[in-house]
C-alpha positions in Angstrom: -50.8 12.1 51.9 -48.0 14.8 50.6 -44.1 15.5 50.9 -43.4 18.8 51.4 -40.0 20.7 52.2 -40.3 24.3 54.1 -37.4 25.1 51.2 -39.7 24.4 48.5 -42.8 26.2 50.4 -40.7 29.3 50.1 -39.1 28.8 47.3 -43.0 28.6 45.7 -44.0 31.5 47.1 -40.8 33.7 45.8 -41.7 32.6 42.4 -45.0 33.5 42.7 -43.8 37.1 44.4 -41.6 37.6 42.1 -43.8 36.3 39.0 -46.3 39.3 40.5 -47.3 41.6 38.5 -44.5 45.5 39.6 -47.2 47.7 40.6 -46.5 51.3 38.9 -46.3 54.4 41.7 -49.2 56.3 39.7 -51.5 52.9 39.1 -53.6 51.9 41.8 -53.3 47.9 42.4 -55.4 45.7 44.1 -53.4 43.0 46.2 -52.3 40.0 45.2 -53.0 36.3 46.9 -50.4 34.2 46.0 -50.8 31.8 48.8 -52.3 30.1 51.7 -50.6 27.2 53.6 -49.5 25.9 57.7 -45.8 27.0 57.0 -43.1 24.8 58.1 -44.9 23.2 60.7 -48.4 22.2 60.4 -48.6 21.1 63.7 -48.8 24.2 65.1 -52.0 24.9 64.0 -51.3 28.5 62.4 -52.0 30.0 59.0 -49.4 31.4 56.7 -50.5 33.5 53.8 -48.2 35.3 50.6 -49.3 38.4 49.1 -48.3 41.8 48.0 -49.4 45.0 46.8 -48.3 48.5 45.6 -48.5 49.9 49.2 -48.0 48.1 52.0 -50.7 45.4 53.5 -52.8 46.6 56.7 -55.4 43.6 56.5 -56.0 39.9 56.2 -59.1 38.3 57.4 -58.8 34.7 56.3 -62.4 33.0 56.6 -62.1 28.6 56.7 -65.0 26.5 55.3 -65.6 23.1 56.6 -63.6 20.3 54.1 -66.0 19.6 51.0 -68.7 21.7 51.8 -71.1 24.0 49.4 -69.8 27.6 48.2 -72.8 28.8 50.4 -71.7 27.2 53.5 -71.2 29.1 56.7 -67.7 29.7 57.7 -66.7 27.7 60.6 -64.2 29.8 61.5 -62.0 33.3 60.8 -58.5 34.8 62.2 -57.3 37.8 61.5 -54.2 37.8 63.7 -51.5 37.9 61.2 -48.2 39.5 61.7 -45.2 40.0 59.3 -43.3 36.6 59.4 -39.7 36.9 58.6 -38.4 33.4 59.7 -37.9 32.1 56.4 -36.3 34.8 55.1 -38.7 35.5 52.3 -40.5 39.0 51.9 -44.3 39.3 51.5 -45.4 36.7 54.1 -47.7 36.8 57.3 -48.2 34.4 59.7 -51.2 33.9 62.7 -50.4 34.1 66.6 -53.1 31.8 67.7 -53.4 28.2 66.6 -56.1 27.0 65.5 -58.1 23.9 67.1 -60.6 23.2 64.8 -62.7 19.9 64.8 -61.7 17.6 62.0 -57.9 17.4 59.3 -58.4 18.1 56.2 -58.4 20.4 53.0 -60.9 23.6 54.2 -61.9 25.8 51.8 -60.6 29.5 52.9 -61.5 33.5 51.7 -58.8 35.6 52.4 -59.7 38.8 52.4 -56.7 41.1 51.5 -56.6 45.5 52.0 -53.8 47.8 51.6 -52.9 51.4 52.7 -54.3 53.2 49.4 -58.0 51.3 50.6 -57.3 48.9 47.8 -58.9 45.6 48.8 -59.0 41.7 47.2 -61.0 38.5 48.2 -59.6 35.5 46.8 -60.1 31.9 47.4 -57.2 29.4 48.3 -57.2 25.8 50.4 -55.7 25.3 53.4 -54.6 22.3 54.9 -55.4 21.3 58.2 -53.4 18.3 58.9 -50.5 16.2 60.8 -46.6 17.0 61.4 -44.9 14.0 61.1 -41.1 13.9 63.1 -38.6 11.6 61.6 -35.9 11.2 64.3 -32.4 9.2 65.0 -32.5 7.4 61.7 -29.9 4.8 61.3 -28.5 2.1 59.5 -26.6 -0.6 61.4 -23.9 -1.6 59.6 -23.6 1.5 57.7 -20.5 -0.3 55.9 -21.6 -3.7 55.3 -18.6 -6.2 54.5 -18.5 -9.9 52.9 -19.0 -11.2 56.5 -21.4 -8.7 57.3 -23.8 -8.5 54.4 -27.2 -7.7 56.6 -28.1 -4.2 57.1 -31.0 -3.0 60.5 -32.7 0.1 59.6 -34.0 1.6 62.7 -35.8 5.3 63.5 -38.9 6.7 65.3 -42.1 8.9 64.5 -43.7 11.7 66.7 -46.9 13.1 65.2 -47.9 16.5 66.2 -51.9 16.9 65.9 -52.8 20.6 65.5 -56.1 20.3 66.4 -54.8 19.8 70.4 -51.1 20.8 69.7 -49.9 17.4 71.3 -46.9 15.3 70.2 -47.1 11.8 70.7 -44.7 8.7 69.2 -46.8 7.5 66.0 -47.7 4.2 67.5 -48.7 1.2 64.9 -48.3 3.0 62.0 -47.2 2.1 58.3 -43.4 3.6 57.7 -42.6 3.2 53.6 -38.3 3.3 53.5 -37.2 4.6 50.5 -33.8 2.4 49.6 -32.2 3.0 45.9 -34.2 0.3 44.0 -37.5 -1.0 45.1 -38.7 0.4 48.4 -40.0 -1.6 51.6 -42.9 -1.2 53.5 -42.4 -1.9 57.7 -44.5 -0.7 61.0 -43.8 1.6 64.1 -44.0 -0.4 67.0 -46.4 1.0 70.1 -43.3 3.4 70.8 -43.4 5.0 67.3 -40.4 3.0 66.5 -39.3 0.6 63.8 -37.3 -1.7 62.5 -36.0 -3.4 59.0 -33.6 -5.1 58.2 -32.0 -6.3 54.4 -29.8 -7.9 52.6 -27.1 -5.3 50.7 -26.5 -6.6 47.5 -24.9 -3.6 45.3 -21.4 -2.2 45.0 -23.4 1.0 44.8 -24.2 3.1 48.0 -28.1 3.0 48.8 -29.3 6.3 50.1 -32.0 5.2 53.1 -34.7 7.6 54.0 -38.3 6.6 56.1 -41.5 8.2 55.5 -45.0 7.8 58.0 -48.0 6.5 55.9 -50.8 7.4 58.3 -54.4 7.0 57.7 -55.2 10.8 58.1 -53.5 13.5 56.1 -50.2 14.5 57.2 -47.2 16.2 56.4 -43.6 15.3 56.9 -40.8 17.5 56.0 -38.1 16.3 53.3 -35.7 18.1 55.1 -34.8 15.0 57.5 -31.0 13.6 56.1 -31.3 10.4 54.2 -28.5 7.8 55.4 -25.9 6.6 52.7 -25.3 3.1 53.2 -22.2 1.9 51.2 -20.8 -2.0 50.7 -17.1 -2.4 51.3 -15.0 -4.5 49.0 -12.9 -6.8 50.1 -9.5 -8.7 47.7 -10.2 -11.4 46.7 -7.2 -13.9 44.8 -7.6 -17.3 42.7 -5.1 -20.2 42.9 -5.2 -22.5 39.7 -5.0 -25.8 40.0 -2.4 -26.5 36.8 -0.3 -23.8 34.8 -0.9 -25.9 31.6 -3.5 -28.0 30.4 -3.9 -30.2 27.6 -6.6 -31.5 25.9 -7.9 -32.9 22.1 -9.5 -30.5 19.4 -13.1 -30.3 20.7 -12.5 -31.7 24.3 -13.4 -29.2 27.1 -10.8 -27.2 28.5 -11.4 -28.3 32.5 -9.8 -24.6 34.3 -10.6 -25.5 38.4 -9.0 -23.7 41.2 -9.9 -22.3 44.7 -10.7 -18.6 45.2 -10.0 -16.4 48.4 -10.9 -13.8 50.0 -9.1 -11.3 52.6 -11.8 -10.5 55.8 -10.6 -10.7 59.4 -6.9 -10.3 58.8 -6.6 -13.7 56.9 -7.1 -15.3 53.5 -10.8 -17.5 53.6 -12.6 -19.6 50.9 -14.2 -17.4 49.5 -17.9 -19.5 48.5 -20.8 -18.3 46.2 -18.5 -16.0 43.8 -18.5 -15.8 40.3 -15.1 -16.3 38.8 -14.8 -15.3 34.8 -12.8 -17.7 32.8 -12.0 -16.2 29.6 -9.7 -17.1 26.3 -10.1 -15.4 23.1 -7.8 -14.8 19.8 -8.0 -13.0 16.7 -10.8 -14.9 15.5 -13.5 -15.0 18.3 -13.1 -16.6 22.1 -15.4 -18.5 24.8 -15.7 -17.8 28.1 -17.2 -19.7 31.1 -18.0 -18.3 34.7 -18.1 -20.6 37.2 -19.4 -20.2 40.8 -17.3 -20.8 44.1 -18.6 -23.8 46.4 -18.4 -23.6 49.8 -14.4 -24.4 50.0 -14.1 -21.7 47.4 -13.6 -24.6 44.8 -14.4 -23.7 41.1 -14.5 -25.2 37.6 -15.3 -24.1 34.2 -15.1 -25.5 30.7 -14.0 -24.1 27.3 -14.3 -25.0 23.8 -10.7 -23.8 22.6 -10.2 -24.3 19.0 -6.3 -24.0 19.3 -3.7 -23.6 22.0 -4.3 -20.7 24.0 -4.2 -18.7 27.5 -6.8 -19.0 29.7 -7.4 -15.7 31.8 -9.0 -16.6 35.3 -10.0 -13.6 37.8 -12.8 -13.2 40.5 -15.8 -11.1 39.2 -16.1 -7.6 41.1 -19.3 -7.5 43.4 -21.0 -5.9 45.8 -18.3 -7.0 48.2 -15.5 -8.2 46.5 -12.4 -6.6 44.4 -11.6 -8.3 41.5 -8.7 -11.1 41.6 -5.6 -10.1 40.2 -5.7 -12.1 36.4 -4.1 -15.4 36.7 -3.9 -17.5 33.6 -3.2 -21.2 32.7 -1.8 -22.2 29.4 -4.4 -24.7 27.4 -2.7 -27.1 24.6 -4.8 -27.8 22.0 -3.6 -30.7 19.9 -5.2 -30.9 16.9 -6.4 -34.2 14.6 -3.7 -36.1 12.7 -4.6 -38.9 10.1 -2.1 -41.2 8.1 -3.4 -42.1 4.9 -1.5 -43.5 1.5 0.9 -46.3 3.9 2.7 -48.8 1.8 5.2 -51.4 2.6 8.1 -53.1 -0.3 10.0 -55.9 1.3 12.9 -56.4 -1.6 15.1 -59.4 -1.9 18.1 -58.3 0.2 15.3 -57.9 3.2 15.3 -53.8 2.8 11.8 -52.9 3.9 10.4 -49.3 1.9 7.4 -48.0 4.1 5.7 -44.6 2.7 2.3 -42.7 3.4 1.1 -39.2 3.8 0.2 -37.5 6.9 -2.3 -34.8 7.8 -2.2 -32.1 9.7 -5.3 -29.9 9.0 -4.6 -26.0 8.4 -0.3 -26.2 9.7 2.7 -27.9 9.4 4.2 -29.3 12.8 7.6 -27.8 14.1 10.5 -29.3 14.0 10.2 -31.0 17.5 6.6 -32.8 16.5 7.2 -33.1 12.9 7.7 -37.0 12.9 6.8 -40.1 12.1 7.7 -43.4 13.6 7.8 -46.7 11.2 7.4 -49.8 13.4 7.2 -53.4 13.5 5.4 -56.0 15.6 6.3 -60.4 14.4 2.1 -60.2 15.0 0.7 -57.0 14.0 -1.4 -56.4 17.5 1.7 -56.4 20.4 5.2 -55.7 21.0 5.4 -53.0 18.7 9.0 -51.1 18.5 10.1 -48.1 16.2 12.9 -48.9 14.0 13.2 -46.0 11.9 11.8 -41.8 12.6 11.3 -39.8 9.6 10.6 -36.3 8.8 8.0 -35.6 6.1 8.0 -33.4 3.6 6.5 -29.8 3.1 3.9 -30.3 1.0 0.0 -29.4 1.8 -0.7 -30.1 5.5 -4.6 -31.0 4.1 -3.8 -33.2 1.0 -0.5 -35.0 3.2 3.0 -34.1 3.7 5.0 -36.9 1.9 6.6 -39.5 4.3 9.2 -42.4 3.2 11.8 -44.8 5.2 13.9 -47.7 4.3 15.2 -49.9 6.7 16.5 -53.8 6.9 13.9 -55.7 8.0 13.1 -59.6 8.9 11.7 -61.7 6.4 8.3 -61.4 7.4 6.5 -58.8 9.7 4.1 -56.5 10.1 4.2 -52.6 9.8 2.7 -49.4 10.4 3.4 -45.6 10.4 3.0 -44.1 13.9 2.2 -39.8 14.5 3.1 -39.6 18.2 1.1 -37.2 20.3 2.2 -33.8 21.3 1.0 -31.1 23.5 -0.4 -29.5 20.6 -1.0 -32.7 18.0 -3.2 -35.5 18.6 -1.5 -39.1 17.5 -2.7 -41.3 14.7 -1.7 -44.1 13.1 -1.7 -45.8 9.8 -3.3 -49.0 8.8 -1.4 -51.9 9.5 0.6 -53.8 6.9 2.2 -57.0 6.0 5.8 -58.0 4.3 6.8 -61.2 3.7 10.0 -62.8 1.8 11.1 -66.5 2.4 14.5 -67.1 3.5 17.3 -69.0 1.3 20.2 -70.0 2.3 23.3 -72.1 1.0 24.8 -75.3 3.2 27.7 -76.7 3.1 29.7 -74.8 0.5 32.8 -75.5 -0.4 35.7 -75.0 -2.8 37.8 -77.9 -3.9 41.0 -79.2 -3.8 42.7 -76.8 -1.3 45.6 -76.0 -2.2 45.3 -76.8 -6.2 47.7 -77.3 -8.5 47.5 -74.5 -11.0 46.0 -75.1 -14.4 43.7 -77.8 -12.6 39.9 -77.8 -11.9 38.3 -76.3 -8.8 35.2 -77.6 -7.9 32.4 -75.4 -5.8 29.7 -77.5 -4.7 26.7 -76.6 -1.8 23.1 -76.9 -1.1 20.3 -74.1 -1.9 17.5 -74.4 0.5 14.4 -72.3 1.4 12.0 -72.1 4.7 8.7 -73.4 4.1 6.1 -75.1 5.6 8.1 -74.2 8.6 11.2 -76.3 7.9 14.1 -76.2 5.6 13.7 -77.4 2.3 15.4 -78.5 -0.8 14.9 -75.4 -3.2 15.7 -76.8 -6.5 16.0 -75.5 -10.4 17.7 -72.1 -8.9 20.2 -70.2 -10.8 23.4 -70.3 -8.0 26.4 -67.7 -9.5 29.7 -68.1 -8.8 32.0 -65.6 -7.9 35.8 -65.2 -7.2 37.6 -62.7 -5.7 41.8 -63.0 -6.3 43.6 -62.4 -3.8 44.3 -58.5 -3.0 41.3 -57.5 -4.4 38.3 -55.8 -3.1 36.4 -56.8 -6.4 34.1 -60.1 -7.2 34.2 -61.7 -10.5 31.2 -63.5 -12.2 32.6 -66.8 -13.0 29.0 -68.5 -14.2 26.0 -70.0 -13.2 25.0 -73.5 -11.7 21.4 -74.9 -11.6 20.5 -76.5 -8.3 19.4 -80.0 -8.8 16.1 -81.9 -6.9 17.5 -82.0 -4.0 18.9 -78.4 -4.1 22.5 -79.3 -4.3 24.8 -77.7 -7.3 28.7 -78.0 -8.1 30.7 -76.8 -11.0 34.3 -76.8 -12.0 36.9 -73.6 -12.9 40.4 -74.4 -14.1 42.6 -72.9 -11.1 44.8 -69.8 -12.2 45.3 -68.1 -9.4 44.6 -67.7 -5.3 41.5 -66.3 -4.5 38.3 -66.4 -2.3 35.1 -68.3 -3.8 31.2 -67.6 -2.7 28.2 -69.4 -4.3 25.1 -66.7 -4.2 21.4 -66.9 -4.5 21.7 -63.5 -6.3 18.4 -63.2 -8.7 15.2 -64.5 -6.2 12.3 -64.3 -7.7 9.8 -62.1 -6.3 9.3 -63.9 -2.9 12.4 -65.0 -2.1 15.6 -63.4 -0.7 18.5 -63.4 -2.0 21.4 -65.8 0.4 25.0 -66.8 -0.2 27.1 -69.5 1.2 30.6 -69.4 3.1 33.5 -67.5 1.6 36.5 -70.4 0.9 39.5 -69.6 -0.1 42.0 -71.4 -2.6 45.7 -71.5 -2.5 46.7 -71.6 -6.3 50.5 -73.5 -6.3 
């Protein structure tokens, strides 16, 4: 079984001439052998042989031994009938007239007996081979530019053999045909005809080059010189439609990218199915990437890890029969973990409520736009929670809390917590939740006595202290009720002394009258769970 080219036949043997020794013009030289072979066409039958010598060659008897046999051997046959063969272009080569029909293919021994025009002669030994020619013709591949709708490629071609020892060509019927495509090659059959068929499935952007070659049972030759057929894929675009421009997710959430790809065949835009579509984000400090594969509806989707807010690049991957999408990308908003730690709640006796805490942010401060936090109240602490104060908190270490601190009035008893409101790029949190409590006072029936007065005479102011407990109104007795007076025209209040409520909460005392003015009894110094109430301004004409 052997590949040989007639161009690399003669190439051989015009090395080997001119690798010959230069015979001198004085010298005698024996010819040289370099040579014996069946030329370009074995089939023929006819013996080619390459030799030289100083003078020119008058004789070559070339004697054939039977393949294999003993150097003792008969000959089985001789020819002697060579002529000067110039069809290859190459000096120094003879070729027989007859062809030879001999009995059996093979490798035969042969003698080639060699004599110049000086009477110089040479026997050397050589091998000749006695076998097929095998014919590659109309080689084809069908499509030779397979597309996405056409990825399926038909090889097709027939054999002739030509048998030298009859000089017949027939088709090579049932025989084994190896095709020679880049990458692994693929073995198929010649039909009775001496033709065959195979077909596969073109999955490289890179051109195959297709060539056949006969694998018969007895030796043979088939020339390289047949064209090999280039078979190259052709791309088609492709484009990808994103489902959302932005997307936004929690720090270590998946980043859900899904879209439909296309691709342009028959004139139109087609879901394009079975593609592999690269999803990519990356920053200065590393990047993921996922690669989904197109369903049948061209549908896709792929997850990423992000670990902050970042672009999401999104193209079809080039293949065998695709372009690569133009880059499409969809915004991903990675908000990161808040805390509230630290919260604290005063309720003071004028029903002011201080809330305060820390909030975390991680590695950043928020902007401006995020960089609040709500203080709100609910009467239970689980519903009907409302915001009734937004601060900003301070600069300080985003890890170890950013100071937060609001003061609002607030109703004697509640509860409260600090609220982080999500962002596109912040997660929310929220503190722990907190109760304040004060009881209510308040002063009844107050009054300032006689109206008008005589001046130099007593004013009484008299009232009733009370506190809510036990979920009713109550005498609230052994308080400290000041009493203040404002003259008339004045924006100021004057401490004009202190009462003591009695058991059942009620308090009067007397102030000589000098001059008109407004007067207001006050729960002014609670203690510590009590707020702080006053009773109805009255005022005094002074006459």
């Amino acid at each position: 079984m052997r590949k040989r080219s007639l161009a690399l036949a003669c190439a051989c043997v015009a090395a080997g001439l001119l690798l010959g020794p230069v015979p001198a013009a004085h010298a005698a030289v024996a010819p040289v052998l370099y040579g014996v072979g069946s030329g370009a066409h074995p089939g023929d039958g006819l013996v080619s042989v390459s030799a030289s010598s100083d003078t020119a060659i008058t004789s070559i008897t070339a004697h054939l031994y039977a393949p294999g046999s003993a150097a003792d051997a008969p000959e089985i046959t001789r020819v002697s009938d060579f002529t000067p063969d110039s069809s290859t272009g190459f000096a120094n080569l003879w070729r027989t007239t007859t062809p030879l029909r001999l009995a059996d293919l093979g490798a035969y021994r042969v003698v080639v007996d060699l004599t110049d025009a000086d009477g110089d002669t040479t026997t050397a030994q050589n091998t000749y081979w006695y076998e097929l020619e095998a014919n590659l013709t109309d080689l084809r591949v069908t499509p030779q530019n397979p597309d996405y709708e056409h990825q399926d490629v038909t090889v097709t071609g027939g054999f002739t053999v030509t048998d030298p020892r009859t000089g017949e060509t027939t088709p090579a019927a049932n025989e084994p045909v190896d095709l020679e495509i880049s990458g692994p090659n693929a073995e198929t059959r010649t039909g009775a005809n001496g033709r065959f068929s195979y077909s596969y499935h073109v999955t490289s952007a890179s051109s195959d080059s297709v060539n056949a070659w006969l694998r018969p049972d007895e030796p043979w030759y088939q020339s390289r010189a047949n064209q090999s057929v280039e078979v190259r894929a052709v791309q088609s675009d492709t484009r990808v439609t994103l489902d959302a421009a932005e997307l936004n997710i929690k720090a270590g959430q998946a980043a859900k990218v899904s879209g439909t790809a296309e691709v342009y065949v028959g004139g139109a835009w087609k879901p394009l199915a079975g593609a592999t579509v690269d999803e990519t984000w990356s920053d200065e400090f590393g990047g993921v990437a996922s690669r989904p594969v197109t369903g049948a509806d061209g549908r896709f989707t792929g997850e990423l890890k992000m670990s902050r807010t970042g672009k999401v690049n999104v193209s079809v991957q080039r293949g065998a029969y695709l372009n690569s999408s133009p880059e499409r990308s969809v915004t991903v908003h990675v908000a990161r973990k808040t805390s509230i730690s630290g919260f604290t709640v005063s309720l003071n006796k004028y029903a002011e409520l201080t809330a305060a805490g820390y909030l975390h942010t991680g590695s950043s401060i928020p902007g401006d736009a995020d960089n609040h936090v709500r203080l709100q109240y609910s009467a239970d602490g689980k519903t009907g929670w409302t915001t009734v104060k937004t601060v900003t908190p301070g600069s300080g270490d985003p890890e170890t809390g950013s100071r937060f601190k609001g003061t609002f009035d607030a109703p004697a008893k509640g509860y409260y917590r600090a609220y982080f409101a999500a962002t596109a790029n912040w997660q929310a949190s929220y503190s722990t939740v907190l109760h304040a409590e004060r009881t209510k006072t308040r002063i009844t029936d107050a009054n300032a006595s006689p109206e008008p007065v005589t001046k130099g005479r007593t004013i009484t102011v008299k009232g009733t202290l009370q506190h809510y407990t036990s979920s009713a109104w109550r005498a609230y007795s052994g308080q400290k009720v000041k009493i203040l007076f404002r003259p008339k025209g004045s924006s100021t209040w004057y401490d004009e002394g202190d009462t003591t409520t009695r058991s059942n909460g009620s308090f009067s005392k007397g102030f000589t009258a000098r001059k008109d003015g407004t007067w207001v009894a006050v729960l002014l110094y609670p203690n510590s769970t009590h707020l702080v109430s006053s009773g109805r301004e009255d005022y005094v004409d002074v006459r």
